[in-house]
C-alpha distance (Angstrom), angle and dihedral (degrees) to the residues before:
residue distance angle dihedral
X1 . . .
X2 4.04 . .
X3 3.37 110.2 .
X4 4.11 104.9 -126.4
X5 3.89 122.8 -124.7
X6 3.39 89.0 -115.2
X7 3.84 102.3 57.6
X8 3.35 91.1 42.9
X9 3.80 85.1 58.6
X10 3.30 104.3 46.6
X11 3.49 97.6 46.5
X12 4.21 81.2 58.0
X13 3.93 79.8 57.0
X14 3.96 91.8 52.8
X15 3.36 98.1 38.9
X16 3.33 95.4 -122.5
X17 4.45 79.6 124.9
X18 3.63 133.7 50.5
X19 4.00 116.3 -125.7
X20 4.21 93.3 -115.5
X21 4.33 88.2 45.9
X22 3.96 84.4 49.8
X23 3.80 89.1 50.7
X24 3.69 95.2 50.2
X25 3.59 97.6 45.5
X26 3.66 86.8 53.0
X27 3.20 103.8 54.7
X28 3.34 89.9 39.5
X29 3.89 90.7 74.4
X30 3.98 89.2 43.6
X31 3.07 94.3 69.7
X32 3.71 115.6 17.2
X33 4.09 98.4 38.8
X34 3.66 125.2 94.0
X35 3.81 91.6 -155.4
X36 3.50 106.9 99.9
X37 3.53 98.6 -168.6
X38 4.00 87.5 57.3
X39 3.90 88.1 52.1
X40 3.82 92.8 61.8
X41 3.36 99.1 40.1
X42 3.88 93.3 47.8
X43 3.98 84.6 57.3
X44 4.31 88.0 42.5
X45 4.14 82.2 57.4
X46 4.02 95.3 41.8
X47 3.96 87.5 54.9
X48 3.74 88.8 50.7
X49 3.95 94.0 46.6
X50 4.09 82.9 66.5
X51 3.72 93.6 -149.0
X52 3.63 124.0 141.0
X53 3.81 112.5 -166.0
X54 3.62 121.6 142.7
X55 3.90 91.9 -106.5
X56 3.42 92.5 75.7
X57 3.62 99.9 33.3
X58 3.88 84.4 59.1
X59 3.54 85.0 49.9
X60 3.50 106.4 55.3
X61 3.69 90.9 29.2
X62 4.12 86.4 73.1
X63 3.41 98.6 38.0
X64 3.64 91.1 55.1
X65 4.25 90.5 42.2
X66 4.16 92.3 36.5
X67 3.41 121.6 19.6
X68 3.81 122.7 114.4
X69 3.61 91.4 -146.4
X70 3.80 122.3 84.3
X71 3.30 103.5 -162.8
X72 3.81 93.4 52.6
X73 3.98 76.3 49.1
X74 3.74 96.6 62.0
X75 4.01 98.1 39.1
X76 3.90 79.8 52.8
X77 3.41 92.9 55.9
X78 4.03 94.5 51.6
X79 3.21 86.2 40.0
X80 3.61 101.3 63.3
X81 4.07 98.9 33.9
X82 4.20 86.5 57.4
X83 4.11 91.1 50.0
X84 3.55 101.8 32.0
X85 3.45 122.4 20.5
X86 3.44 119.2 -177.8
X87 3.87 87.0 14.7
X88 3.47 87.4 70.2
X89 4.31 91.1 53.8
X90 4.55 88.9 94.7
X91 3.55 93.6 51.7
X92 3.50 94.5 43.4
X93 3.86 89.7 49.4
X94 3.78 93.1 54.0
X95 4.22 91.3 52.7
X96 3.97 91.9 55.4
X97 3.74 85.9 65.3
X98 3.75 102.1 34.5
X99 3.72 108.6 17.8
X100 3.57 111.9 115.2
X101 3.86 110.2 -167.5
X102 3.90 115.2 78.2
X103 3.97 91.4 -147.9
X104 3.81 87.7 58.2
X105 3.79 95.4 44.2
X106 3.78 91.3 48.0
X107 4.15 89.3 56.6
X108 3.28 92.8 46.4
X109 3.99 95.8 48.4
X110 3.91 77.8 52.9
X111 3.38 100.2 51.6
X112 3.52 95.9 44.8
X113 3.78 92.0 48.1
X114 4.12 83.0 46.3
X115 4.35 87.4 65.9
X116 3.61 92.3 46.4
X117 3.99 99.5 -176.5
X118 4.01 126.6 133.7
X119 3.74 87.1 -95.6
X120 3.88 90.9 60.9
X121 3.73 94.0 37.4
X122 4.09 99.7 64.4
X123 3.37 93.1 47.9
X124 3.56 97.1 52.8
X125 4.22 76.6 46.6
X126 4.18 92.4 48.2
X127 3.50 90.7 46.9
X128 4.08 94.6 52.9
X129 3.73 94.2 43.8
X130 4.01 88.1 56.3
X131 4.04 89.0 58.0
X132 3.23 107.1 125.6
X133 3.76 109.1 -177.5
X134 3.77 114.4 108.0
X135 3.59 104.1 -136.9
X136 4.04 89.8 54.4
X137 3.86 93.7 37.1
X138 4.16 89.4 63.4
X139 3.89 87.4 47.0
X140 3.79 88.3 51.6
X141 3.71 89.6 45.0
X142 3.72 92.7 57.2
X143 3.76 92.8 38.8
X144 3.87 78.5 59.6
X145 3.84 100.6 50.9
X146 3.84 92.0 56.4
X147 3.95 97.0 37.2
X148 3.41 144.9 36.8
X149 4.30 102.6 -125.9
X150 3.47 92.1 -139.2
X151 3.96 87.0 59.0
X152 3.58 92.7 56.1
X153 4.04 117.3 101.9
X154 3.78 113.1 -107.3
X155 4.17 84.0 -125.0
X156 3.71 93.4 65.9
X157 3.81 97.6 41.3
X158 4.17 90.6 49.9
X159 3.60 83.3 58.1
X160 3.73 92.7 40.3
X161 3.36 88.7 58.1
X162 4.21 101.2 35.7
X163 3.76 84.2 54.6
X164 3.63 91.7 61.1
X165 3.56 102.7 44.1
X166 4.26 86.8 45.6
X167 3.81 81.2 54.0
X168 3.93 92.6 49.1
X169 3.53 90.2 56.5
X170 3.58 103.2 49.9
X171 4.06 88.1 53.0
X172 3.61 83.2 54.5
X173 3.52 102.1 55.2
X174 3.51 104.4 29.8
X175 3.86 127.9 46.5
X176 3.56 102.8 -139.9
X177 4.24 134.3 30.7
X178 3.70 145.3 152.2
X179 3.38 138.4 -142.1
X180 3.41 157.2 155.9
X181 3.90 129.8 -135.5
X182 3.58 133.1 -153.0
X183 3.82 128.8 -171.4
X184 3.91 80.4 -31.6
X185 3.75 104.1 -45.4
X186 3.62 134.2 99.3
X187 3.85 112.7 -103.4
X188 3.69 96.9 163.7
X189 3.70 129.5 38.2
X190 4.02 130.8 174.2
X191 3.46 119.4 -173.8
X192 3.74 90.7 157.7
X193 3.99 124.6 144.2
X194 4.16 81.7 -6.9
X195 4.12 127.9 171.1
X196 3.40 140.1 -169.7
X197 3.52 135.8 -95.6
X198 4.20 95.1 -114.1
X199 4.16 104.4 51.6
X200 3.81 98.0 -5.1
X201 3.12 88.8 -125.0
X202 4.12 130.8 155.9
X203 4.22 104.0 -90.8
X204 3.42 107.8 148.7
X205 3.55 103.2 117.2
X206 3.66 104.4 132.3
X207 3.88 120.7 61.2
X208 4.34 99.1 -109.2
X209 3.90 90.4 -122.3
X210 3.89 86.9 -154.7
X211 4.03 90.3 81.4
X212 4.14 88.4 75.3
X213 3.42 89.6 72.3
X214 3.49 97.5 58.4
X215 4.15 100.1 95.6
X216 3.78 91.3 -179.6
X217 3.50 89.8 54.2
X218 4.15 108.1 134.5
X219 3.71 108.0 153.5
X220 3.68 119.9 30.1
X221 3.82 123.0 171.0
X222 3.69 129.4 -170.8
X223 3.97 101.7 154.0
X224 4.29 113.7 139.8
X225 3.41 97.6 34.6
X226 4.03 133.9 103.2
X227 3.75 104.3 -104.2
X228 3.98 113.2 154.3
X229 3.79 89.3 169.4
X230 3.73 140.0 46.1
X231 3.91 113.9 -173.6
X232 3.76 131.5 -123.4
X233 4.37 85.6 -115.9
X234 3.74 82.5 80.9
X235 3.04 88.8 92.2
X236 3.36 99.8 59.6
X237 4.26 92.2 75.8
X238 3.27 95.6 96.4
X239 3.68 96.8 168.0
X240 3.74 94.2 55.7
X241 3.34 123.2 128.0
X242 4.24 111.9 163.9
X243 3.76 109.1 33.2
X244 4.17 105.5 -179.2
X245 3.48 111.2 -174.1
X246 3.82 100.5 157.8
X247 3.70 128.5 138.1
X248 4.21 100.0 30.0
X249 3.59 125.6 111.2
X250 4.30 95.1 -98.7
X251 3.72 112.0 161.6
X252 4.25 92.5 178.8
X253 3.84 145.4 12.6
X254 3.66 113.0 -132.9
X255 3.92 118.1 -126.4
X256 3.44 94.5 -110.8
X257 3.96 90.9 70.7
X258 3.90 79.5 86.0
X259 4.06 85.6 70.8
X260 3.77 97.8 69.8
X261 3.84 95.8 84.5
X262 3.67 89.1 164.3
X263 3.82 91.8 74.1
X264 3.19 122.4 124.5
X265 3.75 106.9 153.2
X266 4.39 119.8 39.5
X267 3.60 114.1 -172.8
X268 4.08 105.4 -174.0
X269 3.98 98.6 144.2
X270 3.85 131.5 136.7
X271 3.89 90.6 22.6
X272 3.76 126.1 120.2
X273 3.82 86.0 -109.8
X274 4.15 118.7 159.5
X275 3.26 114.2 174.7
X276 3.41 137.2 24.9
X277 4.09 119.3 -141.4
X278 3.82 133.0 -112.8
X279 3.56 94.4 -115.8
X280 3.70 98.4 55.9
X281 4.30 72.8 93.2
X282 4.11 85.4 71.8
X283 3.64 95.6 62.3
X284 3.96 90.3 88.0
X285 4.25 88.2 169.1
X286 4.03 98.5 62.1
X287 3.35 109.7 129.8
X288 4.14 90.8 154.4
X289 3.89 125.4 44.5
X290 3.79 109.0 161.4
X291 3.95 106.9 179.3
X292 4.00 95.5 161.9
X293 3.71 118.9 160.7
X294 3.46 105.5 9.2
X295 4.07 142.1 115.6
X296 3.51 96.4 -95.9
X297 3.88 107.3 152.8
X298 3.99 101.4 175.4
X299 3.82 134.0 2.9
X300 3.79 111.6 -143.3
X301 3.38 125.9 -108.6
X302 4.14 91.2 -115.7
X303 3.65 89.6 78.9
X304 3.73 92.5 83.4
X305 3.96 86.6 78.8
X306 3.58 85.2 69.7
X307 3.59 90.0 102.5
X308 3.76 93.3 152.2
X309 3.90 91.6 52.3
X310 3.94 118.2 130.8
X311 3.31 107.8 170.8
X312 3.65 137.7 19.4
X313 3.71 120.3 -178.5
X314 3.92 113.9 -170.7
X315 3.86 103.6 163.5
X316 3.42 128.1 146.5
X317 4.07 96.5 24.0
X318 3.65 135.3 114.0
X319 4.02 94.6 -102.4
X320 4.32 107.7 154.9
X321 4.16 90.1 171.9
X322 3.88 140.6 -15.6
X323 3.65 131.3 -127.7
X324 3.33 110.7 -60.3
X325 3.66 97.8 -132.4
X326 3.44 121.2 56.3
X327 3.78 105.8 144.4
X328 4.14 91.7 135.1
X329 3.88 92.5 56.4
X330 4.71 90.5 93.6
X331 3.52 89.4 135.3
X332 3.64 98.6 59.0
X333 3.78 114.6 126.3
X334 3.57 110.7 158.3
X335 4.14 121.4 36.8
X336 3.90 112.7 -175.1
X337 3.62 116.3 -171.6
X338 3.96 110.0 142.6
X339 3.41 124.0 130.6
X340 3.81 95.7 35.7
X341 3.90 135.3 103.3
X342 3.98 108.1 -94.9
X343 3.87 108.9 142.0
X344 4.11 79.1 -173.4
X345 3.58 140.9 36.0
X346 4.47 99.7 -104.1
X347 3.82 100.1 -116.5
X348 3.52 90.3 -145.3
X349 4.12 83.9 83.9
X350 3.96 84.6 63.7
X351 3.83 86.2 84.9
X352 4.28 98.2 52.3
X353 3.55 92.8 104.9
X354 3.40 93.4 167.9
X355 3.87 91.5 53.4
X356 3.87 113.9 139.6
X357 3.78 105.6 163.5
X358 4.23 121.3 32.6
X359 3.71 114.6 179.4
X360 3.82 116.4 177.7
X361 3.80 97.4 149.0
X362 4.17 122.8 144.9
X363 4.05 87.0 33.2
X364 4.22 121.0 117.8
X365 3.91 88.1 -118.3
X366 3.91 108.5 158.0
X367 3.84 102.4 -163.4
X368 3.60 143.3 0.5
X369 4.01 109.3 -111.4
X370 3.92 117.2 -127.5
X371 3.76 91.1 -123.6
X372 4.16 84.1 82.2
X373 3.67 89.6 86.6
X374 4.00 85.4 77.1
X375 3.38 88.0 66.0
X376 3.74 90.6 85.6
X377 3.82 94.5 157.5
X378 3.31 91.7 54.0
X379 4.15 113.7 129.6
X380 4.15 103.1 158.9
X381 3.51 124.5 46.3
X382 3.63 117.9 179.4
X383 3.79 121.7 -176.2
X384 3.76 104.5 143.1
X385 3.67 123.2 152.4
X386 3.94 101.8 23.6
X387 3.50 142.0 113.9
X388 3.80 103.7 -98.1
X389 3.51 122.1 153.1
X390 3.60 109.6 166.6
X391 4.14 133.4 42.0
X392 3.76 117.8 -142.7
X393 3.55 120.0 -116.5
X394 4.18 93.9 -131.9
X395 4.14 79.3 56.2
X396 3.82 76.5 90.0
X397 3.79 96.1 59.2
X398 4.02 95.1 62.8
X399 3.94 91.5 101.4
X400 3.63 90.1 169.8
X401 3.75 97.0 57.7
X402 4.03 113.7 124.4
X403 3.98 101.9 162.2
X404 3.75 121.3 40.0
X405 3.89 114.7 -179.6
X406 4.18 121.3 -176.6
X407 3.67 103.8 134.3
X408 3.72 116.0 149.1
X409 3.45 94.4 30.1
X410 4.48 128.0 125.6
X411 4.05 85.0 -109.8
X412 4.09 104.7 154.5
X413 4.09 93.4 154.2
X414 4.30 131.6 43.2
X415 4.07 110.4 -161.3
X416 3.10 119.2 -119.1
X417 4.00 92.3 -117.5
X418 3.67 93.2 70.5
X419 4.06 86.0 71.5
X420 4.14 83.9 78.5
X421 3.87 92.8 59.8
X422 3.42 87.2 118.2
X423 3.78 106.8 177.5
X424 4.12 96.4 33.1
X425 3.65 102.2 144.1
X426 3.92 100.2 178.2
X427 3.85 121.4 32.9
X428 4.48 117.1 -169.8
X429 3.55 111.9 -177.0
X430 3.99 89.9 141.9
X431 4.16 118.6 142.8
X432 4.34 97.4 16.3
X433 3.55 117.8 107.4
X434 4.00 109.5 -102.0
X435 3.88 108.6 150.6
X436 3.92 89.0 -177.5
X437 3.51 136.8 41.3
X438 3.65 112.4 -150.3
X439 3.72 123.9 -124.9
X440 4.13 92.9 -120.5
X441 3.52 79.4 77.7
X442 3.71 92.1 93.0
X443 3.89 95.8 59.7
X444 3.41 84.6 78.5
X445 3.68 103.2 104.5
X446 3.69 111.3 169.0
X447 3.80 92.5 41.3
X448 3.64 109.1 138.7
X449 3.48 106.2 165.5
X450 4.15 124.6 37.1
X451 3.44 116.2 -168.7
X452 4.00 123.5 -174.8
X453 4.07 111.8 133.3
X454 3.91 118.6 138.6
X455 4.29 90.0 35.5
X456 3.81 122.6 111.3
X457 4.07 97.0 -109.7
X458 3.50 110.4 155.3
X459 4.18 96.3 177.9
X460 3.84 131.6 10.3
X461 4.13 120.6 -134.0
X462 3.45 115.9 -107.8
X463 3.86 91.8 -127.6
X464 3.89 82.7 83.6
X465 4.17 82.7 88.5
X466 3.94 91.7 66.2
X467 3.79 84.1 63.8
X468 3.52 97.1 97.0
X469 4.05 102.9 170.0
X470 3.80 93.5 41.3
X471 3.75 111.9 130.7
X472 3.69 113.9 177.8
X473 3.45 129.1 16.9
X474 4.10 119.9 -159.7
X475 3.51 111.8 -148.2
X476 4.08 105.4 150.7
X477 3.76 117.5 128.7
X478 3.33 97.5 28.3
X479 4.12 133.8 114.1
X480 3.87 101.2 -125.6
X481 4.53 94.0 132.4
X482 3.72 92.3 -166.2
X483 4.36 131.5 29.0
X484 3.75 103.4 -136.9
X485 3.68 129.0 -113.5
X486 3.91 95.0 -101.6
X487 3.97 95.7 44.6
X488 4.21 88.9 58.7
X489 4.14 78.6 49.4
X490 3.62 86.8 54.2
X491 4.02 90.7 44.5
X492 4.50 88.8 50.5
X493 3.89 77.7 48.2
X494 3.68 88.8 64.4
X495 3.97 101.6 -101.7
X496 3.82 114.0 146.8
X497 3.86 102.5 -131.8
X498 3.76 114.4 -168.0
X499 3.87 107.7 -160.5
């Protein structure tokens, strides 16, 4: 029977082996044993011995330069950088021309970064001058014309250089991506909707773990793909600033989402999504979050330190209420929340001064609270397709309103108030169940559009002449018998009349 790495070990530990019969034995399984699993680990335990002979720098040497394997290829690689050092600098030159795996390239680049000496230097140098891909060799060129290469720090030419064998990859696997370079490293990357080279077909379904080592990384976009997991590296773009992972097959967000405190823009929509975590709080530069048509349940409280935050589009989810304190939200513009399962407007929106746009449509909302007059910024309001049967007097005191949407709604009655909506530009009371409109109607002004099929009207006011910028007036499904005398004026005048 095969004596196992780790008995061979431990009996090192106890004495019970000598250091060189330890060695042997180990090696022994490196390269004679068809258990890979023993291979690596024999290599984990000949790290830990700490010897450096030139048996097992031979050793690792060819398994890093020969073997088949790559995972016995990247524990080499460790392997040899933590025994020997500088040592290790030839056969570390030799993979950055013939190594094949991008996860062993990368630790190399790292290790020889890691040494940092002259030797290590040129020929991360040699091995950028022999680039020969076009795109990268005019980035080079115009790295060249404002520095001397040799000034450069070894840091930003091992990334230089990681960037463009993580870009060499991705062209290999996949038969179509974009990006965008800048002084050398990838700023810009969209892997969205991609194929392969073979059937072009959609086979991203794995997040390519390679893109967290891209530290210049700004713009990443992974949207129409199949994604069903997004890794805890995320968090390791620290320069990232629009993350769009939209259209995939994503059933969480790790924690560590709340590390990219460069984002400004988070694109999570169409996913299969149900919570959202804790630290979504830390991302203090969100001005985006687009969540839409999901299986979100709650949103934690922590997203009132989103004082940056712009827009926040939660259609399509299975929202009943919001936080109930959201006092820090006073940049708030735009407040999506159709297609969800509020029976009331949360009165935590009450203190979005700021508020332009509030959408709340497809819900089983009742009535619209008189706190909405505090909304004075307000110039949308979208409450289609609910159960309201009442208007709130303070709906009056929104002068700023432009768009007011509450068809298919169980309206019978307007307030009064809504006659000093001054600048209302688009009015849709279509499918409630008004049977009069009132004569306010003509204060109006800047009403450009009318809206009113599918009610019970039976005669429209004559006040609707004063409404000198109106446009088109909906009047389908309703039971006015006979258009007056000054509305077929109003039609000559070039008013579209739908009746």
């Amino acid at each position: 029977m095969e004596n196992t790495p780790k008995s061979i070990y431990n009996n090192y530990l106890k004495n019970n082996l000598d250091i060189e019969s330890t060695i042997e034995h180990l090696i022994s399984i490196i390269e004679h044993s068809e258990n890979l699993i023993y291979r690596l680990e024999s290599i984990n335990y000949i790290s830990n011995l700490g010897v450096k002979n030139s048996k097992i720098f031979n050793c690792l040497e060819n398994l890093l330069i020969s073997e088949n394997n790559e995972s016995i290829r990247y524990n080499s690689s460790i392997a040899l950088k933590s025994l020997f050092g500088k040592k290790a600098l030839n056969p570390f030159k030799w993979s950055l021309y013939h190594e094949s795996s991008l996860r062993c390239l990368i630790v190399i680049l790292n290790s020889i970064c890691e040494i940092n000496d002259s030797y290590s230097k040129s020929i991360i140098i040699s091995r950028i001058k022999e680039i020969q891909d076009p795109i990268f060799r005019d980035e080079i060129k115009f790295i060249e014309k404002k520095h001397h290469v040799e000034q450069l720090s070894i840091n930003f030419l091992t990334e230089l250089l990681k960037n463009y064998y993580i870009l060499r990859d991705l062209k290999k696997r996949f038969a179509q991506i974009h990006f965008k370079l800048n002084n050398g490293l990838i700023v810009e990357l969209d892997l969205s909707d991609i194929g392969s080279h073979i059937f072009g077909s959609n086979i991203l379904s794995k997040f390519p773990e390679s893109i967290i080592h891209l530290k210049a990384l700004k713009k990443l976009n992974l949207k129409f793909n199949r994604l069903s997991k997004i890794p805890q590296s995320i968090g390791l773009l620290n320069s990232l600033e629009e993350l769009d992972l939209s259209y995939n097959r994503i059933k969480e967000l790790p924690p560590s989402i709340g590390m990219l405190r460069s984002l400004i823009y988070l694109k999570i929509s169409y996913n299969k999504i149900k919570y959202i975590p804790k630290t979504i709080g830390m991302l203090k530069s969100l001005k985006l979050l687009d969540a839409r048509m999901n299986y979100i349940e709650e949103i934690p409280q922590t997203i009132n330190n989103l004082t940056n935050l712009e827009i926040l589009d939660l259609h399509g989810n299975k929202l009943k209420t919001l936080p109930p304190n959201l006092k820090k939200l006073s940049s708030l513009k735009i407040l999506i929340l159709g297609s969800n399962k509020f029976k009331k407007i949360p009165e935590s929106i009450k203190y979005m001064k700021n508020l332009y746009e509030l959408d709340l449509k497809g819900n089983k909302i009742l009535k619209i609270p008189e706190w909405i007059k505090k909304l004075k910024s307000l110039v949308i309001l979208r409450m289609p397709d609910n159960k309201i049967n009442e208007l709130p007097k303070g709906l009056g005191s929104l002068k700023s309103l432009e768009i007011l949407a509450l068809w298919n709604n169980k309206l019978k009655n307007l307030p009064k108030t809504m006659g000093k909506l001054k600048n209302i530009k688009d009015l849709n009371l279509s499918w409630n169940e008004l049977k009069y409109l009132p004569e306010w109607i003509g204060s109006l002004k800047s009403l450009t559009t009318l809206s009113l099929w599918g009610n019970s009207l039976k005669e429209i006011p004559s006040s609707i002449m004063k409404l000198k910028n109106l446009k088109i007036l909906d009047l389908n499904f309703n039971n006015i018998k006979t258009i007056p005398n000054f509305m077929l004026e109003l039609e000559k005048k070039g008013l579209i009349i739908y009746k």
